[in-house]
KOLLUMVEX-747779 format. One record per residue (C-alpha): residue in three letters; x, y negated, z negated. Coordinates in steps of 0.02 Angstrom, whole numbers, padded with zeros to 5 digits, always signed. Each point is the difference from the previous one (the first is absolute). Last residue first. Layout:
<recs>
ALAXYZ
...
</recs>
This chain:
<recs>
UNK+02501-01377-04591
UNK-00106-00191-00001
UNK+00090-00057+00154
UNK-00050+00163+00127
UNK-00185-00006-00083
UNK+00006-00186+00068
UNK+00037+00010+00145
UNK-00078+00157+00049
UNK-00156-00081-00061
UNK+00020-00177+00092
UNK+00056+00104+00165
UNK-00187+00109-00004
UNK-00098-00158-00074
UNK+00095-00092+00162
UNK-00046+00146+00111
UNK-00195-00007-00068
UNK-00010-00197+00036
UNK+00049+00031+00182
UNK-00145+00145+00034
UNK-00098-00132-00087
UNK+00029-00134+00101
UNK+00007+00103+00170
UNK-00158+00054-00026
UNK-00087-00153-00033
UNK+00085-00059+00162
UNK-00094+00159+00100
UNK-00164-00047-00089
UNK+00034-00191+00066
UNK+00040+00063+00171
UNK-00143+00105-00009
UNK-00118-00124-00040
UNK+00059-00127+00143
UNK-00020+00113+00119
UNK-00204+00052-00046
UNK-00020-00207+00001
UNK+00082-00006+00180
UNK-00104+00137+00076
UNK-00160-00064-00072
UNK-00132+00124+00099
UNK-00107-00091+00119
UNK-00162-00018-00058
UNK-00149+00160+00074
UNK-00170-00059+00021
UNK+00032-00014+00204
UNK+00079+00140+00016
UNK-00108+00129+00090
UNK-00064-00143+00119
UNK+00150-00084+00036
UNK+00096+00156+00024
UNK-00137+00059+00143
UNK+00007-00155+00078
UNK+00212-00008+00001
UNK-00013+00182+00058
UNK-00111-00051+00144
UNK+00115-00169+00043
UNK+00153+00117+00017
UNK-00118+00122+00123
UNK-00035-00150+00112
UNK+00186-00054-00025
UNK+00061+00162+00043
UNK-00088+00021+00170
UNK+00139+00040+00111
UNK+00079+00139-00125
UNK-00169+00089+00022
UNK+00015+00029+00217
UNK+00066+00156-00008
UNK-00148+00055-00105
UNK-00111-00013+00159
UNK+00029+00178+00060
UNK-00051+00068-00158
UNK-00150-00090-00011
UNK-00098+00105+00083
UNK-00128+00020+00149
UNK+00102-00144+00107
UNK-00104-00090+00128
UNK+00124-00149-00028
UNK-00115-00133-00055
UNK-00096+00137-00130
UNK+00188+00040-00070
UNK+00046-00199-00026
UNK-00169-00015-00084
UNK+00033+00157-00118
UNK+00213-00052-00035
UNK-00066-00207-00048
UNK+00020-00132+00114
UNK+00089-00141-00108
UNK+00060-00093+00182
UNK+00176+00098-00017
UNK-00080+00156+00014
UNK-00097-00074+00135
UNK+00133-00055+00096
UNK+00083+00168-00034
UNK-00122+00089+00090
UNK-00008-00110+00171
UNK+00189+00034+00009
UNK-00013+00171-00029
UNK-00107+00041+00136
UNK+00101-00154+00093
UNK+00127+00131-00030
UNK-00093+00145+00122
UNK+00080-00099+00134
UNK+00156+00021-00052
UNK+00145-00115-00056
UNK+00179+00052-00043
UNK+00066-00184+00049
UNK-00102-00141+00055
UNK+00127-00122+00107
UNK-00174-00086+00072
UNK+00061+00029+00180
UNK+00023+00180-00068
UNK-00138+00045-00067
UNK-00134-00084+00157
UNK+00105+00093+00121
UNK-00032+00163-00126
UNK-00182-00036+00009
UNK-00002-00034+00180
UNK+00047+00142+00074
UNK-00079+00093-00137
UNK-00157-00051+00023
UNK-00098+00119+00114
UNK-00180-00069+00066
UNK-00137+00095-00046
UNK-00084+00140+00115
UNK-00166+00014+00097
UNK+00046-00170+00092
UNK+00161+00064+00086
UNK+00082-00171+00003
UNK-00005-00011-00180
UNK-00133-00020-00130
UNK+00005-00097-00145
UNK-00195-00027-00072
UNK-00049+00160+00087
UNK-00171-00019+00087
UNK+00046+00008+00176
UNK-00022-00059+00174
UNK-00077-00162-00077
UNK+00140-00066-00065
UNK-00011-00105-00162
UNK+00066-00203+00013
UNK-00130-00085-00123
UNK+00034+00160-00132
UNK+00172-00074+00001
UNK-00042-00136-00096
UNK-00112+00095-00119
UNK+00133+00107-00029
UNK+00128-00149-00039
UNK-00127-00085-00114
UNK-00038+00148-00114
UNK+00155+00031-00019
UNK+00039-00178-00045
UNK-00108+00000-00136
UNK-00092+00168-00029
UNK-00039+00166+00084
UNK-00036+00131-00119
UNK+00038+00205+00023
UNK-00144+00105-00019
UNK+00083+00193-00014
UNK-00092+00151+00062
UNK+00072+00148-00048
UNK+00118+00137+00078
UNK+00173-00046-00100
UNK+00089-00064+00148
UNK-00146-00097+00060
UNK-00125+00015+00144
UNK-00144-00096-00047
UNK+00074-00186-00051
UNK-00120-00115-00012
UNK+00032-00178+00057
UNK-00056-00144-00113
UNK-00080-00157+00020
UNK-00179+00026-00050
UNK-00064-00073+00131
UNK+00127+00023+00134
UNK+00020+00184-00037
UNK+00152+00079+00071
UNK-00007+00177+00040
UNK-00101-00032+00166
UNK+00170-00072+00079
UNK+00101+00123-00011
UNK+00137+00050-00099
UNK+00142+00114+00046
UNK+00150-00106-00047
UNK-00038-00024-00159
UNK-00049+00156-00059
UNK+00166+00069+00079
UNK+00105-00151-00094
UNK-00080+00009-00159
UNK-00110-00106-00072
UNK+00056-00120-00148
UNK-00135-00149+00037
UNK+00110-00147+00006
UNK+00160+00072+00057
UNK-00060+00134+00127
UNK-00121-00155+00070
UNK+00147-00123+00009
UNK+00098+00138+00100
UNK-00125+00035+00107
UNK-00060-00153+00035
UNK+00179-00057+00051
UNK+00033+00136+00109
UNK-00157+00003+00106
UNK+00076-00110+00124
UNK+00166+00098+00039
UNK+00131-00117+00076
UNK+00027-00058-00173
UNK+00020-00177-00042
UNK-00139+00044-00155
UNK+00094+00145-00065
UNK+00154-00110+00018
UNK-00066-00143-00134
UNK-00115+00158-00104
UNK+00191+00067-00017
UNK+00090-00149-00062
UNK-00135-00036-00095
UNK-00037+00180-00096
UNK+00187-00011-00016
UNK+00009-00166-00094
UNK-00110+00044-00119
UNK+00060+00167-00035
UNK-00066+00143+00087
UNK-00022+00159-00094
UNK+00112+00169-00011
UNK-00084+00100-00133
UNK+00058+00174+00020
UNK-00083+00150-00042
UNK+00107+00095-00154
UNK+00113+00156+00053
UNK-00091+00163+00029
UNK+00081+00131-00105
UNK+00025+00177+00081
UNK-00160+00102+00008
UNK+00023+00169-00111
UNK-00045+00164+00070
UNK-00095+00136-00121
UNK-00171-00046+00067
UNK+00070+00008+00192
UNK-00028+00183-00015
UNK-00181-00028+00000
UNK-00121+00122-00055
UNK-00121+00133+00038
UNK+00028-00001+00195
UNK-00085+00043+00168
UNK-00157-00051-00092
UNK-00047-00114+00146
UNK-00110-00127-00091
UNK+00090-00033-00158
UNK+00165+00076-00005
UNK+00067-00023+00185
UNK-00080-00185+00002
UNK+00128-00034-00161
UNK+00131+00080+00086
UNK-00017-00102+00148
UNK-00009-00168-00138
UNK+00156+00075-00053
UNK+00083-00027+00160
UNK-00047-00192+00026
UNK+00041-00042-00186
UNK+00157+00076+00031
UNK+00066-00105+00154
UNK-00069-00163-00079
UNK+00084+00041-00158
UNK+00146+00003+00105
UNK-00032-00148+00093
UNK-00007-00090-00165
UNK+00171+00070-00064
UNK+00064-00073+00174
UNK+00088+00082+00139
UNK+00134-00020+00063
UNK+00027-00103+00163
UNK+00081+00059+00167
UNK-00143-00063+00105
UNK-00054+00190+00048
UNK-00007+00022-00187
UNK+00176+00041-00111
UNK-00064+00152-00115
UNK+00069-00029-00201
UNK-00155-00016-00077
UNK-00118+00124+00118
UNK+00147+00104-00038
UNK-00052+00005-00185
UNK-00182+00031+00051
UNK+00040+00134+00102
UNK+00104+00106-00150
UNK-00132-00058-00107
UNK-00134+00113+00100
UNK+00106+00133+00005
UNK+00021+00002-00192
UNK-00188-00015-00029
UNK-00035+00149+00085
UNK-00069+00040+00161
UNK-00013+00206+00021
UNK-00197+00014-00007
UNK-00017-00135+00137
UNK+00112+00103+00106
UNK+00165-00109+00047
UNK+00004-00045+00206
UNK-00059-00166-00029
UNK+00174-00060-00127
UNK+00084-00134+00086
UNK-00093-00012+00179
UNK-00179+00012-00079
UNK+00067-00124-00138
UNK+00029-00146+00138
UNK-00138+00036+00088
UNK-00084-00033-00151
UNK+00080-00181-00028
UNK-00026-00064+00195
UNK-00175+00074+00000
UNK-00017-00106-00160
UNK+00060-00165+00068
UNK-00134+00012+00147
UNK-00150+00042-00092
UNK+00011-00098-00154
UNK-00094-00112+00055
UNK-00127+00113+00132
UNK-00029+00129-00167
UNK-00127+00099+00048
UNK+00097+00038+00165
UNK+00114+00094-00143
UNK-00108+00123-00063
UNK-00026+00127+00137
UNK+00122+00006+00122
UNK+00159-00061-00092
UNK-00076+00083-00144
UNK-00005+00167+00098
UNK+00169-00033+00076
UNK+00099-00017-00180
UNK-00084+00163-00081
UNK+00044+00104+00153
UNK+00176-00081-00023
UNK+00007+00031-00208
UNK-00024+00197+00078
UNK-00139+00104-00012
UNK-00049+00178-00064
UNK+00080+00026-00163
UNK-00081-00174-00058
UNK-00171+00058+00083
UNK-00005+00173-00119
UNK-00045-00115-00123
UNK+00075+00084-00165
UNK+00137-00109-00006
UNK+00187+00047-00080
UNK+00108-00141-00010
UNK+00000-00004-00194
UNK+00172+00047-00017
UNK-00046+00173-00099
UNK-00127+00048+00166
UNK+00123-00052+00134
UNK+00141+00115-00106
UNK-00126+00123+00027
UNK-00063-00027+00160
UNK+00218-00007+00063
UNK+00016+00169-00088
UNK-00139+00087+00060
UNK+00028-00051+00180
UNK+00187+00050-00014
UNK-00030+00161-00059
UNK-00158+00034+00141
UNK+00134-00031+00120
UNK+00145+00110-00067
UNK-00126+00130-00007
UNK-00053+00001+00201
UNK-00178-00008+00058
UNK-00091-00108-00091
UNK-00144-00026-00097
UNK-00060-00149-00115
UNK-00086-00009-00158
UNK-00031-00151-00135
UNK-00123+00047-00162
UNK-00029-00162-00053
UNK+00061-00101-00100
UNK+00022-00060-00176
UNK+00105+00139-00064
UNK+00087+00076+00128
UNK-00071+00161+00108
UNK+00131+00029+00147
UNK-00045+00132+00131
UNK+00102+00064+00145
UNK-00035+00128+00134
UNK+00138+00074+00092
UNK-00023+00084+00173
UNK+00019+00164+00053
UNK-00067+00067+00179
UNK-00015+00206-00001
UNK-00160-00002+00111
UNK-00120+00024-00153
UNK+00089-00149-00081
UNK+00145-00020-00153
UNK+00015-00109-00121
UNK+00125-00064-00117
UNK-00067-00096-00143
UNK+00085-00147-00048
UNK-00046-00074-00176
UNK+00029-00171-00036
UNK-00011-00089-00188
</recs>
């Protein structure tokens, strides 16, 4: 409960001290020089303080989400050089929606306020946005809070806790069909571009992504042992990716043709940076007639012809460079027949001692229990007639 105490200085000044002891914090004081002002303090930490947005770290009363925002831009974020530039974009984004709220008066309901615009915002292109790049959004802004909690202590908890993330719709498996991955090896090979073709047979033979592709150089790939090791992944580890069979071949190939100026496999004309694909990428997609196609596909493309090779979910998820198996499990429905002939093992072997059960035979005994039935059911309504027959003649 507050108390205000009115007070009053050697040189005649009054001010208006207020105190509020509640059960589980604190002792909280404040002065101030007018009454009305030291009411509506007390009143806004108290209702703070029953709504659970009260925090004892002085810090949360002191800065704003803004402050927050620009120290982790400056601090914590050139940690991160890949997720660098499409996180600036999403916290700037928050530090112009909601920066100027006090750490200590963010609530969940502000926070979902944002996050539901996020969802209905047109971008500079004119697009909505997408559940994913909503989750995207939060993730980015809780991780802030996260960093605000456990090394700055400018906060005690996170406010995004109580937010929900909307539902992220299922990955999408779009693969090349037979006649696609032709079509579009034919024109990736007619291409003006040179590295095209290798490129796109090594993204669908080995399963790399596009930005791991693009920026190897030559003293990842080992001759001997014929693989290339990947050092700079998307999840942080080292990942040994195989070269076989045609893959194999085509590097090798071009190894016989390597500039000397640099020691990217596909550089362009600048020979510090790789060459730029899209150009002829989406020339290569539409001479083909290769609808809703990305490059990250042949991702997908390259997993799926494993699934459908009887690659199991674990070897599929070591190929990728994926830590889980959750991002993998798209790809199930694709290896039915492996997991079909699994079950069929396992049945064989639990079964094997067990006959068939006589469907037929187990039939055939009801129907004759069912006519027995009948028989005597009809045998007791003739007794029945027969008797009132004959009672009926007899009187």
């Amino acid at each position: 409960m507050a108390h205000i105490d009115k007070r009053t200085s050697t040189n005649g000044k009054i001010s208006y001290r207020v105190r509020i002891r509640l059960k589980g914090f604190p002792l909280e004081s404040a002065t101030f020089g007018k009454k009305s002002k030291a009411t509506e303090w007390a009143a806004r930490t108290e209702c703070a303080m029953h709504e659970g947005r009260y925090f004892k770290n002085s810090e949360a009363k002191r800065h704003t989400l803004g402050d927050l925002i620009d120290r982790y831009i400056r601090d914590v974020l050139p940690k991160k050089p890949k997720a660098e530039r499409n996180q600036l974009i999403q916290l700037k984004w928050w530090k112009k929606k909601i920066g100027k709220y006090f750490l200590a008066d963010l609530n969940a309901g502000i926070i979902a306020l944002q996050r539901d615009a996020l969802s209905i915002e047109k971008t500079m292109g004119g697009r909505m946005r997408s559940p994913s790049t909503v989750v995207r959004y939060m993730a980015a802004l809780s991780h802030v809070f996260t960093i605000a909690i456990k090394e700055w202590e400018w906060l005690d908890s996170s406010p995004m806790i109580k937010v929900s993330k909307p539902k992220e719709p299922r990955g999408r498996i779009r693969f090349l069909d037979n006649k696609e991955r032709q079509l579009l090896l034919q024109f990736c090979q007619e291409s003006e571009c040179p590295y095209l073709y290798i490129i796109v047979i090594l993204a669908l033979a080995t399963g790399m992504r596009q930005g791991e592709i693009m920026n190897l150089s030559w003293s990842d790939v080992d001759f001997k042992e014929k693989k290339i090791t990947l050092k700079n992944t998307k999840n942080g580890e080292t990942r040994a990716v195989p070269l076989v069979g045609y893959a194999w071949d085509i590097i090798h190939n071009h190894a016989q043709f390597k500039k000397t100026n640099t020691s990217l496999i596909f550089p362009s004309k600048n020979p510090q940076k790789p060459i730029s694909l899209r150009h002829y990428w989406c020339l290569a997609l539409s001479k083909a007639s290769i609808k809703d196609f990305r490059f990250h596909d042949l991702r997908h493309s390259a997993a799926s012809y494993l699934a459908m090779n009887k690659a199991t979910l674990t070897e599929i998820a070591d190929i990728l460079g994926h830590k889980t198996l959750q991002m993998v499990k798209r790809y199930t429905h694709l290896s039915e027949s492996h997991t079909r002939g699994v079950i069929s093992r396992m049945n064989k072997s639990i079964f094997s001692n067990f006959k068939p059960l006589k469907i037929e035979t187990v039939e055939k005994e009801k129907t004759s229990k069912n006519s027995i039935d009948e028989v005597c059911s009809l045998a007791r309504k003739i007794e029945q007639i027969w008797t009132t027959t004959f009672l009926t003649t007899v009187h």
